[in-house]
ROFILUM-20395 format. One record per atom (N, C-alpha, C): residue number from 1; residue in three letters; x, z, y. Coordinates in Angstrom, 1 decimal, padded with zeros to 4 digits. Atoms other than C-alpha are relative to their C-alpha. Layout:
<atoms>
ATOM   resi   resn       c1       c3       c2
ATOM    NUM    ALA        X        Z        Y
...
</atoms>
This chain:
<atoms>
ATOM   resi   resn       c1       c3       c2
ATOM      1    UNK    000.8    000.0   -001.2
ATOM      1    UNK    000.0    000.0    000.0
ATOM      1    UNK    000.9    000.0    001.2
ATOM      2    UNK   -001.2    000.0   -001.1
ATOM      2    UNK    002.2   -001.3    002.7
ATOM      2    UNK   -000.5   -000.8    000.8
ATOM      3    UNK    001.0    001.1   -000.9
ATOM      3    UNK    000.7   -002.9    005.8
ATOM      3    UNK    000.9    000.7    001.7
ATOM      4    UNK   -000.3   -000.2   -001.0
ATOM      4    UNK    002.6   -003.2    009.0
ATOM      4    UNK   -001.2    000.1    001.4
ATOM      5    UNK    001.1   -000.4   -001.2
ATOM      5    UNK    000.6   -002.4    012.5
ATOM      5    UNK   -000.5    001.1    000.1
ATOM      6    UNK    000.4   -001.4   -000.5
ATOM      6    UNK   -001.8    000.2    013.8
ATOM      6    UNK   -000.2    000.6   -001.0
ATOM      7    UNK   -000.4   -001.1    001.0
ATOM      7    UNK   -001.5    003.4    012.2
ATOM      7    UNK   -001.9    000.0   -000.2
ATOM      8    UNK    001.3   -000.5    000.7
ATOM      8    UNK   -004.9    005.0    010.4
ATOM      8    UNK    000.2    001.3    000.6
ATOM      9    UNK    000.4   -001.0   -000.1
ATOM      9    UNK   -006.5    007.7    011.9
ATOM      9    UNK   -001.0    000.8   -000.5
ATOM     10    UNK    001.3   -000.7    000.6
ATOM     10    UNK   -009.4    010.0    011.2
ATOM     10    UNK   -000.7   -000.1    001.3
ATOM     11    UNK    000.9   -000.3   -000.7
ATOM     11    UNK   -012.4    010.2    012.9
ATOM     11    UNK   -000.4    001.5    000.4
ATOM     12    UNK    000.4   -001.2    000.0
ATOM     12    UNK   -014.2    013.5    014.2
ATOM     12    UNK   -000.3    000.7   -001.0
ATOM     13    UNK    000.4   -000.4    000.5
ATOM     13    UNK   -015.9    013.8    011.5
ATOM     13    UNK    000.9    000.1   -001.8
ATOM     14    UNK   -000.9    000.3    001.1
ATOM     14    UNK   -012.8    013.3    008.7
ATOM     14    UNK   -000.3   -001.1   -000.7
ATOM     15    UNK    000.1    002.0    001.0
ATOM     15    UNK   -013.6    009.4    007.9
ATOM     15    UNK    000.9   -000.1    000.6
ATOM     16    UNK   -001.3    001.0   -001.0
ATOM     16    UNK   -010.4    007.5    008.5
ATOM     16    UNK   -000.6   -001.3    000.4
ATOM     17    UNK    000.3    000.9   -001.1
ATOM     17    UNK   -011.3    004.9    011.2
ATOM     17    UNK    001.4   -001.0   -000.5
ATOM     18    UNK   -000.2    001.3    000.3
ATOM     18    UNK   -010.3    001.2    009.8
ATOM     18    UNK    001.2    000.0   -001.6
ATOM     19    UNK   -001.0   -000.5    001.1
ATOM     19    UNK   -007.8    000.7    006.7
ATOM     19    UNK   -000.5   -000.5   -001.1
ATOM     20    UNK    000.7    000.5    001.1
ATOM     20    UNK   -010.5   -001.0    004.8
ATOM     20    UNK    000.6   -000.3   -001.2
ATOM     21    UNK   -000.6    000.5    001.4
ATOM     21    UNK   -008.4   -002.8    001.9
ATOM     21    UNK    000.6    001.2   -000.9
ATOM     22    UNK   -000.3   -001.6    000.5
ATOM     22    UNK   -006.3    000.4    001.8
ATOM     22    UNK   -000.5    001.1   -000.8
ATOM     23    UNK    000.8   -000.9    000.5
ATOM     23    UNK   -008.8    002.4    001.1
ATOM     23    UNK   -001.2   -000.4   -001.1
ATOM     24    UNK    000.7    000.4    001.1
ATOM     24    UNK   -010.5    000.0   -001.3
ATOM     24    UNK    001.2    000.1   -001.2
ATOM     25    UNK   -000.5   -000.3    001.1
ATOM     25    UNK   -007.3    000.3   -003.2
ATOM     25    UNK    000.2    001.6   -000.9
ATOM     26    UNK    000.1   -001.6    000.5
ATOM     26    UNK   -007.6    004.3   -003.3
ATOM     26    UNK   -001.6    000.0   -000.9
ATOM     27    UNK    000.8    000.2    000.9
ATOM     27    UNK   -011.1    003.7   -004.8
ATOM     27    UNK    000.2   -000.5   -001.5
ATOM     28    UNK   -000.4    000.6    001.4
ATOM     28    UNK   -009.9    001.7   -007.4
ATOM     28    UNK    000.8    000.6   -000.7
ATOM     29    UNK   -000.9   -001.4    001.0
ATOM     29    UNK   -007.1    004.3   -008.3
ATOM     29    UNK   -001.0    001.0   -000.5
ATOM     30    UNK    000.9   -001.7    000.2
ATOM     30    UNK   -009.6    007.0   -008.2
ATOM     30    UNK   -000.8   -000.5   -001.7
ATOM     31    UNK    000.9    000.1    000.7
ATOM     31    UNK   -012.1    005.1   -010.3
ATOM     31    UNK    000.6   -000.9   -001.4
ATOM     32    UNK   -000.5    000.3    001.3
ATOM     32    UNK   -009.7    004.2   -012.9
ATOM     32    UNK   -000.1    000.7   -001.2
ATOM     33    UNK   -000.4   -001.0    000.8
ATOM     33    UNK   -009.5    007.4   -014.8
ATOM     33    UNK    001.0    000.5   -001.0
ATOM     34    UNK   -001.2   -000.7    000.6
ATOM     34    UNK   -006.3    007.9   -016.6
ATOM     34    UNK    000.6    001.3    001.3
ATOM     35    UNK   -001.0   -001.2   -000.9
ATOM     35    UNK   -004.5    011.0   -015.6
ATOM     35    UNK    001.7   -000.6   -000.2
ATOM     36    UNK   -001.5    000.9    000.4
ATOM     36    UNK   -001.5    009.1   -016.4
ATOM     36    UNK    000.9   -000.9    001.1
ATOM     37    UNK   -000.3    001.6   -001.1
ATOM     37    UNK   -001.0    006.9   -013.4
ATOM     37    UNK    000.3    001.0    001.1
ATOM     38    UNK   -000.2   -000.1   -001.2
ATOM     38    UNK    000.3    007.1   -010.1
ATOM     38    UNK   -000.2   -000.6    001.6
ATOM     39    UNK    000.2    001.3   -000.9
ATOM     39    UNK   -000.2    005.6   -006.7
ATOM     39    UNK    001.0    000.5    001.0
ATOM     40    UNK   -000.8    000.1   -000.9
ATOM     40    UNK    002.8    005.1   -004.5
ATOM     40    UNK   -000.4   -000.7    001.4
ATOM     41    UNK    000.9    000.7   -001.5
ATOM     41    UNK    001.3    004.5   -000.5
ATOM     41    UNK    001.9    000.1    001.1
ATOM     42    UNK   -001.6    000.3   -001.1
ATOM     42    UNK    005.1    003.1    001.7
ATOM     42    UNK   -000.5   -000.6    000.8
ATOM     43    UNK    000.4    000.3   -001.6
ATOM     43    UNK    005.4    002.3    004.8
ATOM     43    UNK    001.1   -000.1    001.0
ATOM     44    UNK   -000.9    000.3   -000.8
ATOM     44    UNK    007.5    002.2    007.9
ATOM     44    UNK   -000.9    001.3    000.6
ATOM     45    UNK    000.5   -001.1   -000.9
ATOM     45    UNK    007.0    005.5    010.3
ATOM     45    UNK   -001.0   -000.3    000.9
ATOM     46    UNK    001.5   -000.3   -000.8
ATOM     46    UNK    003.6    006.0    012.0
ATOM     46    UNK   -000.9   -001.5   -000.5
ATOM     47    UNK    000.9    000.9    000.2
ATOM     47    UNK    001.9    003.7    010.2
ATOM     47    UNK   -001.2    000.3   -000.7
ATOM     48    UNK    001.5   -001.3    001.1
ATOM     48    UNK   -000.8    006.1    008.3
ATOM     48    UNK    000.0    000.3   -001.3
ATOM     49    UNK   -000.5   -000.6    001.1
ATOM     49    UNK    000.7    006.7    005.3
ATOM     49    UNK   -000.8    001.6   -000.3
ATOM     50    UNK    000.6   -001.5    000.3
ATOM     50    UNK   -000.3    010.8    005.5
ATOM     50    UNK   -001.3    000.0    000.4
ATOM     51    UNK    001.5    000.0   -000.3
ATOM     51    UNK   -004.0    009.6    006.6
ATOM     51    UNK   -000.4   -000.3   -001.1
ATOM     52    UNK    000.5    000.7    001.3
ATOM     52    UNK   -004.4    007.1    003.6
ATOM     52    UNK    000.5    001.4   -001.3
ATOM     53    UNK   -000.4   -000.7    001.1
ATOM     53    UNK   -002.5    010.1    001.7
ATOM     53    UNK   -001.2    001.4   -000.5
ATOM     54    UNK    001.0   -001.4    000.0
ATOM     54    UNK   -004.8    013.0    002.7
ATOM     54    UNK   -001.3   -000.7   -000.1
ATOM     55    UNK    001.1    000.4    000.1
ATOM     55    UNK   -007.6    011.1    002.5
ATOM     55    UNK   -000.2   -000.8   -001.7
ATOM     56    UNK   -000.2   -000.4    001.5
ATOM     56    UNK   -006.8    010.4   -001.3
ATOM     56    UNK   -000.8    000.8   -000.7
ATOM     57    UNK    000.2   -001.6    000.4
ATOM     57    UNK   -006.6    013.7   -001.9
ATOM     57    UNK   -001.6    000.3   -000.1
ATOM     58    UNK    001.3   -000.4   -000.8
ATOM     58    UNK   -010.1    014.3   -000.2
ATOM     58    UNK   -000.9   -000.7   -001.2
ATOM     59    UNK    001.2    000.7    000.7
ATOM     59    UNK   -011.8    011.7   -002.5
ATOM     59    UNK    000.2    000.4   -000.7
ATOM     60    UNK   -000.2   -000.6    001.0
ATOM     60    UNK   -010.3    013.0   -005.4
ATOM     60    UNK   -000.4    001.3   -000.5
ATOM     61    UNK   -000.2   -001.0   -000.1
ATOM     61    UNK   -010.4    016.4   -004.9
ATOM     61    UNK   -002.1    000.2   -000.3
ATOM     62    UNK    001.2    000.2   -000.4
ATOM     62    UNK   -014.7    015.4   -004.0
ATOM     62    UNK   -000.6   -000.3   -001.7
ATOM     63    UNK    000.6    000.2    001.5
ATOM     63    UNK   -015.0    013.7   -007.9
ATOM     63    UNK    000.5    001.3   -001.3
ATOM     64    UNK   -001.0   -001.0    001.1
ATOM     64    UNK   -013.5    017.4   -009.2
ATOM     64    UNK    001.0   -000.5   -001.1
ATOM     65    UNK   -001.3    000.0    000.2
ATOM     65    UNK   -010.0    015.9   -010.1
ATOM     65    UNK    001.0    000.9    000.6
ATOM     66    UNK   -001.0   -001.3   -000.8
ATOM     66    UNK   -007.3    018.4   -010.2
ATOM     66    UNK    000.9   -001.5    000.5
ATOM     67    UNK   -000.7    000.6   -000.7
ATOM     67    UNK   -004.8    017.3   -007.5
ATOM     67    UNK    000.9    001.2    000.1
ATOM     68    UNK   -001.2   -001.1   -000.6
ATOM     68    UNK   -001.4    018.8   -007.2
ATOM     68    UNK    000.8   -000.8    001.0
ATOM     69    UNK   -000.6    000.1   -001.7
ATOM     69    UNK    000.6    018.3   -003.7
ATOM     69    UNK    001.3    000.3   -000.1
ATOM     70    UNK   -001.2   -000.9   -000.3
ATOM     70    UNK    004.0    019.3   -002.8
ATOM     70    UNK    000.6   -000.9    001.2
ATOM     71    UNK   -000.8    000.8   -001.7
ATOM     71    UNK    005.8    018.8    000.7
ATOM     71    UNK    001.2    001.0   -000.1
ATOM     72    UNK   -001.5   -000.8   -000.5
ATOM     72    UNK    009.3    019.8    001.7
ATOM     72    UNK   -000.2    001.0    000.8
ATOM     73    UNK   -000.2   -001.9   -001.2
ATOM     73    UNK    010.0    023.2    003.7
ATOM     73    UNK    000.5   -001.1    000.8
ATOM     74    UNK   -001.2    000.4   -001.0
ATOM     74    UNK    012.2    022.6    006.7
ATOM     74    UNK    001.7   -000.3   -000.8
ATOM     75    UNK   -002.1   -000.1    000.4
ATOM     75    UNK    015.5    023.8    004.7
ATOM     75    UNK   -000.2   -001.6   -001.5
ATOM     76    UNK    000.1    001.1    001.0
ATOM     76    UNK    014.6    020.7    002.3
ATOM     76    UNK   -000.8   -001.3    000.3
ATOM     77    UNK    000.2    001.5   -000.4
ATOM     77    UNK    013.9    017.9    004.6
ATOM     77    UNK    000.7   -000.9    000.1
ATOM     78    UNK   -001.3    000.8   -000.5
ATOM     78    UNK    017.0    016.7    004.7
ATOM     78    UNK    000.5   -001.0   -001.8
ATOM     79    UNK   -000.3    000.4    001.3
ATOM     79    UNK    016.8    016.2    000.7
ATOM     79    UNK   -000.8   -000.9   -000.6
ATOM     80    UNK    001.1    000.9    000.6
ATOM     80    UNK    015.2    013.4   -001.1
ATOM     80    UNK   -000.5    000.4   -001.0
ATOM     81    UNK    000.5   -000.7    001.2
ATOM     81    UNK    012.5    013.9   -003.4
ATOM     81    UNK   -000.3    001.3   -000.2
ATOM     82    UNK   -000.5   -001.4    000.0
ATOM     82    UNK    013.0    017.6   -002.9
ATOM     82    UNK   -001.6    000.9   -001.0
ATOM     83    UNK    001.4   -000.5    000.8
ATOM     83    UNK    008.9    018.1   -003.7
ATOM     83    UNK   -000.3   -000.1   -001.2
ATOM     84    UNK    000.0    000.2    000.9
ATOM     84    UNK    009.5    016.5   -006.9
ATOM     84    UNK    001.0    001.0   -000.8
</atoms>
């Protein structure tokens, strides 16, 4: 999921505002059902990467799929992969 230009936001109400394809491909992850898979979302800086990410989550989290997370601290930003 890699798409140069304006970034993805959320709306007031927690819809992300535009992204359409993007987010027809998170449906289709979602609605695949293996626990086995993964979906890698790249990018270039401020391009909505952690919108399309948290908004994932959100749908997933909505069809009671466990979702596990992990983000770097500070002292482990500097490391790659560190959350893995």
């Amino acid at each position: 999921m890699d798409r140069a230009g304006g970034a993805s936001r959320y709306a007031g109400d927690g819809c992300v505002i535009g992204r359409e394809p993007e987010q027809a491909v998170l449906e289709e992850f979602l609605d695949w059902g293996s626990p086995a898979l993964a979906l890698v979302i790249a990018g270039g800086q401020g391009v909505g990467k952690t919108v399309l990410w948290e908004e994932g989550v959100r749908r997933a989290r909505e069809r009671d799929t466990r979702v596990l997370t992990a983000r770097a601290s500070g002292a482990e930003a500097e490391m790659s992969f560190a959350g893995l």
